[in-house]
C-alpha positions in Angstrom: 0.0 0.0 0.0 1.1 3.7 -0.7 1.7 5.4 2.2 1.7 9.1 0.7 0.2 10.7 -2.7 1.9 13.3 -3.4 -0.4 15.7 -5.5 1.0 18.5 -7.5 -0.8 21.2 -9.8 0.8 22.3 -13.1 0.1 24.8 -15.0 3.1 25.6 -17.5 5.8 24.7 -14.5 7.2 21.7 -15.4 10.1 22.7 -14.8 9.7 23.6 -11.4 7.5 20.5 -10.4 10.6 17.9 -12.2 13.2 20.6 -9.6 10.7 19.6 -7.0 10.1 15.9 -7.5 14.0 16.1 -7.2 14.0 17.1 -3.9 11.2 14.7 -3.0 13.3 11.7 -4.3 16.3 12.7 -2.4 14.7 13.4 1.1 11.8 11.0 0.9 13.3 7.4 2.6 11.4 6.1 5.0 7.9 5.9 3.4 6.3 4.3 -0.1 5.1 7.0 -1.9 3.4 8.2 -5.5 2.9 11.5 -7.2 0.4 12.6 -9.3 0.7 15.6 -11.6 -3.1 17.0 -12.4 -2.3 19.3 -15.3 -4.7 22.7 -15.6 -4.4 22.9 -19.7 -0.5 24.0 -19.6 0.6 24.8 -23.3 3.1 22.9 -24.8 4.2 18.8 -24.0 4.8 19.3 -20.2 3.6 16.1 -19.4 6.3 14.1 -21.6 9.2 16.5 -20.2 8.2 15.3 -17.2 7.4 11.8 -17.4 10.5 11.5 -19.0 12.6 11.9 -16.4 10.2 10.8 -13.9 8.5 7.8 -15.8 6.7 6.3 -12.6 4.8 9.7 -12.3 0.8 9.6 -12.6 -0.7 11.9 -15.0 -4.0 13.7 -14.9 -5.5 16.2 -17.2 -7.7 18.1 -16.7 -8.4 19.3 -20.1 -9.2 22.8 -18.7 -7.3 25.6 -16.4 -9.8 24.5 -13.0 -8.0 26.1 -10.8 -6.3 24.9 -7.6 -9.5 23.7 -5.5 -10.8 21.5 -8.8 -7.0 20.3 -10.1 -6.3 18.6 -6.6 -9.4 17.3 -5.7 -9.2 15.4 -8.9 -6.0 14.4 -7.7 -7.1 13.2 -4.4 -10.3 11.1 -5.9 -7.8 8.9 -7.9 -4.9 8.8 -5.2 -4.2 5.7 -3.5 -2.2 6.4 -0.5 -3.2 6.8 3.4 -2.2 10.3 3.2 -2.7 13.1 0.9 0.2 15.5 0.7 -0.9 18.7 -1.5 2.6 20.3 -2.7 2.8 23.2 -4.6 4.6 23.2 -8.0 7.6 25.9 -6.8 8.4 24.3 -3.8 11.7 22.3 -2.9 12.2 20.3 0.0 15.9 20.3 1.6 14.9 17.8 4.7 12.7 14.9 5.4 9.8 16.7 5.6 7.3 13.8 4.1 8.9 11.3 6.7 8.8 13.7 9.7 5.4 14.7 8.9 4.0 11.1 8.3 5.8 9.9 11.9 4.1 12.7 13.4 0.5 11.6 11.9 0.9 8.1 13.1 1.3 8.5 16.4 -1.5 11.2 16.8 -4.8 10.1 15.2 -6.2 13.6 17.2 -4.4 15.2 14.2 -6.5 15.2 10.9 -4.0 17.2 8.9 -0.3 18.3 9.1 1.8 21.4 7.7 5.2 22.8 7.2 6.7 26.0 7.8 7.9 27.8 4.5 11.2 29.1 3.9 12.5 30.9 0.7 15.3 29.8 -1.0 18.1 31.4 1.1 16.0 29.4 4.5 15.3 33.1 6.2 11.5 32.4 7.1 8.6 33.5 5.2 5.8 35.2 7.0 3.5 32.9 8.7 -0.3 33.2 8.3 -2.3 30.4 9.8 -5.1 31.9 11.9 -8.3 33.5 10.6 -7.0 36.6 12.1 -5.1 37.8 9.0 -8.8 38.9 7.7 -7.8 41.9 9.2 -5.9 43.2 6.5 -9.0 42.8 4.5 -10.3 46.0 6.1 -9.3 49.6 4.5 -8.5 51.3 8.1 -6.3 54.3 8.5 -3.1 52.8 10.4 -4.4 54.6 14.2 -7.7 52.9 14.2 -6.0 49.5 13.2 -5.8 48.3 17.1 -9.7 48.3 17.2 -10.3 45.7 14.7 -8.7 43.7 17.6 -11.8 43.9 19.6 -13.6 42.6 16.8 -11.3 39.4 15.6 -9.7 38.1 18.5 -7.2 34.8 17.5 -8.3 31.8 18.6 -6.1 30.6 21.2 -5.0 26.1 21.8 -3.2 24.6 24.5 -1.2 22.8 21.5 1.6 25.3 20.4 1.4 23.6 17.1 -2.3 23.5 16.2 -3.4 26.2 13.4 -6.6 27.2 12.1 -5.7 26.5 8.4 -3.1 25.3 6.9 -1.2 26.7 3.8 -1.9 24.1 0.6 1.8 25.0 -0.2 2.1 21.5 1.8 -0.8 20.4 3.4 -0.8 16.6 4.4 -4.1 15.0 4.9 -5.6 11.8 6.2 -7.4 10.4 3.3 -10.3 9.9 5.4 -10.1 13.8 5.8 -11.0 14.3 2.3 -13.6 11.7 2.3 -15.7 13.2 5.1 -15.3 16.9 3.8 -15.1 16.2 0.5 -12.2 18.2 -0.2 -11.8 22.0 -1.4 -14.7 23.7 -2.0 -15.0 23.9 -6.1 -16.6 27.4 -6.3 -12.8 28.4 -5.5 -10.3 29.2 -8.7 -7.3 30.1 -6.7 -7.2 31.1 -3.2 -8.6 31.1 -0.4 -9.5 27.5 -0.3 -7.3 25.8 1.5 -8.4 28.6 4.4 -12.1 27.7 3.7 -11.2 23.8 3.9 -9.1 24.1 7.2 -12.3 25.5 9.1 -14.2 22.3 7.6 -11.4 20.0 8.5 -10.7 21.5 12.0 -14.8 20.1 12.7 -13.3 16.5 12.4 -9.6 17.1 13.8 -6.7 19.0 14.9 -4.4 20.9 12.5 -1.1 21.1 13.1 2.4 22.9 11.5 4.8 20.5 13.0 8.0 22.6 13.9 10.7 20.4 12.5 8.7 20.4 8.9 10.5 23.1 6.6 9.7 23.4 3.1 11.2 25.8 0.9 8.8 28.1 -1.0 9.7 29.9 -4.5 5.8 31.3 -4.4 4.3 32.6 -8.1 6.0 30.0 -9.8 3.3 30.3 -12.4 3.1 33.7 -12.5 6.2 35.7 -11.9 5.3 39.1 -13.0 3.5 39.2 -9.5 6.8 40.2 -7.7 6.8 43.3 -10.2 3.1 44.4 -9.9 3.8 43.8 -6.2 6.0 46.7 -6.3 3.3 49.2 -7.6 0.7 48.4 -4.9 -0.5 51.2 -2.7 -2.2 51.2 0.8 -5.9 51.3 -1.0 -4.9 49.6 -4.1 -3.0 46.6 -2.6 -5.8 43.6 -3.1 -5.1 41.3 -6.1 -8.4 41.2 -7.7 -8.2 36.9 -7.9 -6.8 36.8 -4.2 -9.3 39.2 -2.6 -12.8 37.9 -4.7 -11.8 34.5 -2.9 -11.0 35.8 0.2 -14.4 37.8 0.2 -16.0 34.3 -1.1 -14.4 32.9 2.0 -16.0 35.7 4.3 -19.4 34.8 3.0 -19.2 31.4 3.5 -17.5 30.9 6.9 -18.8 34.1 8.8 -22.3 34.9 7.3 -24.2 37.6 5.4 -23.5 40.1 7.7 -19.6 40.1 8.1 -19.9 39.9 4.2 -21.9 43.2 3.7 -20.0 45.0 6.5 -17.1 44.0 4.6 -18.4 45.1 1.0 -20.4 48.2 2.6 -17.2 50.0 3.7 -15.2 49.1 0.2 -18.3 51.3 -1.2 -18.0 53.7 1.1 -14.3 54.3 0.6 -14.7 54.8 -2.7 -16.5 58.9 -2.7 -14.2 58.7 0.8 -11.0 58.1 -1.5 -11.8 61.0 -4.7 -12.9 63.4 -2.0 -9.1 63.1 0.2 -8.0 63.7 -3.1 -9.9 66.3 -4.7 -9.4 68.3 -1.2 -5.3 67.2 -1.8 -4.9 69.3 -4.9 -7.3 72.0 -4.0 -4.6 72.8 -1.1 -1.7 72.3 -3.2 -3.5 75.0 -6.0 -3.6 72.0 -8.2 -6.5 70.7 -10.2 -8.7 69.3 -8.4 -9.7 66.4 -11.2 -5.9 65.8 -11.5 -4.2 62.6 -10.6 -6.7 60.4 -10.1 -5.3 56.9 -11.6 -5.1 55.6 -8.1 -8.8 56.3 -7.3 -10.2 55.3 -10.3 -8.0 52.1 -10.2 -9.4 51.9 -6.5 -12.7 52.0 -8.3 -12.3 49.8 -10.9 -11.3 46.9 -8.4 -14.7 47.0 -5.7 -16.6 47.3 -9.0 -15.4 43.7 -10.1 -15.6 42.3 -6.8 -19.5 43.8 -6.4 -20.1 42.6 -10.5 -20.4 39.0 -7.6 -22.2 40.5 -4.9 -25.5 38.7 -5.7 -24.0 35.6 -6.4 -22.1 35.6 -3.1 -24.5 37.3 -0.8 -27.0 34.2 -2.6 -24.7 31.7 -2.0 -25.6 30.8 -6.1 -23.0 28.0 -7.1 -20.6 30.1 -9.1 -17.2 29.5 -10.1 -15.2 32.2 -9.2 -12.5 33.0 -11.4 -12.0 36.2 -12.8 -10.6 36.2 -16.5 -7.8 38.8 -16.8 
């Protein structure tokens, strides 16, 4: 019997994903394992570059780009093993992560699902997100009045130092028994916000935990790396990626109800007149034009009006797919 499946998404990283099956090969010792590449559509012939090198490797296409939720529930329907390890395309492992993370599983059937800490390539830490609390930077609040949303999302605090709310699908291990109660991601999500959604699901049936000797390293936009540049332009209003923050608003809806949702869109639409008019009043002080210089608004704008085009079908809950086509 397979012990772990190792499911990985592609979508035109092959070359990444052959760099990361690599890693798995050479860290991966104590425990049977198999991957499974479920390919989104990628152009070109990435699954013989692959299977090439790594002939042994399971192959399933999707035929369209499904997104993350879709691609690895797919995978985890066909997998075989007694865990599910969801890895992400860009990442490399430079310990035994697998075997330290399955050891830990055996001996605490409490646990549902386990995790890693991520490291970038040089091993300084990356930032680590894994309470619901982070829905705080959701809100549009001017930097004085940020210690109030505190009063209204408090953490959630455990006695076990390792035990998360969510963990990050970068590498997400899961009893297979997990996915068969929750039935895995929720498929309304493209990209985002689902392996949050799915750790508040899976937390009903287990703990989750980010074991502490589990380090992964973690490239991040692998498939898209013109996201470090646009990263560079974002400002304090203008600093949501339009995918990212319709699934995290998706997320809002379905975990916290109709009225965190509206709260949440009610003060994007009030920001809006809120934003032209610190403006306007800006360049009237400076003698400027008043109608000058506003890309930044209008951008601002622009962004809430594609995330309320879905305000019906989220406040609804209407089975949509949400992926916004850029």
């Amino acid at each position: 019997m397979v012990t772990v499946s190792i499911i990985i998404v592609n979508y035109r990283t092959p070359e990444l994903i052959v760099e990361c099956i690599k890693t798995i090969k050479q860290f991966t010792t104590n425990v049977s394992y198999e991957v499974i590449v479920v390919d989104n559509a990628s152009k070109g012939d990435d699954e013989r570059f692959i299977k090439t090198q790594f002939p042994e490797t399971r192959w399933l296409s999707m035929n369209y780009n499904a997104g993350f939720a879709r691609a690895n529930n797919a995978g985890m329907r066909i997998a075989q093993g007694k865990y599910l390890l969801l890895l992400n395309s860009d990442t490399k492992l430079y310990e035994p992560v697998i075997d330290r993370c399955v050891a830990q599983l055996e001996v605490r059937p409490d646990v549902i699902a386990g995790g890693a800490y991520q490291v970038f390539p040089d091993l300084s830490p990356r930032a680590f997100y894994h309470t619901f609390t982070f829905r705080k930077d959701f809100w549009i609040v001017p930097p004085q009045f940020r210690k109030y949303l505190d009063i209204f999302i408090i953490p959630t605090k455990y006695d076990d130092p390792e035990q998360v709310d969510y963990i990050a699908a970068a590498f997400l291990m899961v009893r297979k028994e997990g996915f068969e109660k929750t039935g895995g991601f929720d498929e309304e999500f493209f990209l985002y916000g689902e392996d949050t959604e799915w750790g508040y699901r899976l937390s009903k049936i287990g703990k989750l935990l980010v074991f502490k000797d589990c380090n992964i390293i973690h490239e991040e936009w692998g498939s898209k790396p013109e996201r470090y540049e646009e990263a560079q332009n974002y400002t304090y209003f203008n600093r949501f990626d339009l995918q990212i923050q319709l699934s995290n608003i998706v997320w809002i809806r379905k975990q916290y109800g109709i009225l965190h949702f509206f709260a949440l869109m009610l003060h994007y639409w009030l920001w809006i007149p809120t934003f032209f008019l610190m403006k306007i009043v800006s360049n009237l002080l400076k003698l400027k034009n008043p109608f000058g210089e506003l890309e930044n608004q209008k951008k601002f704008a622009k962004m809430i009006s594609t995330f309320s085009s879905y305000f019906w079908q989220i406040l609804l809950k209407k089975p949509t797919f949400y992926k916004i086509n850029q």
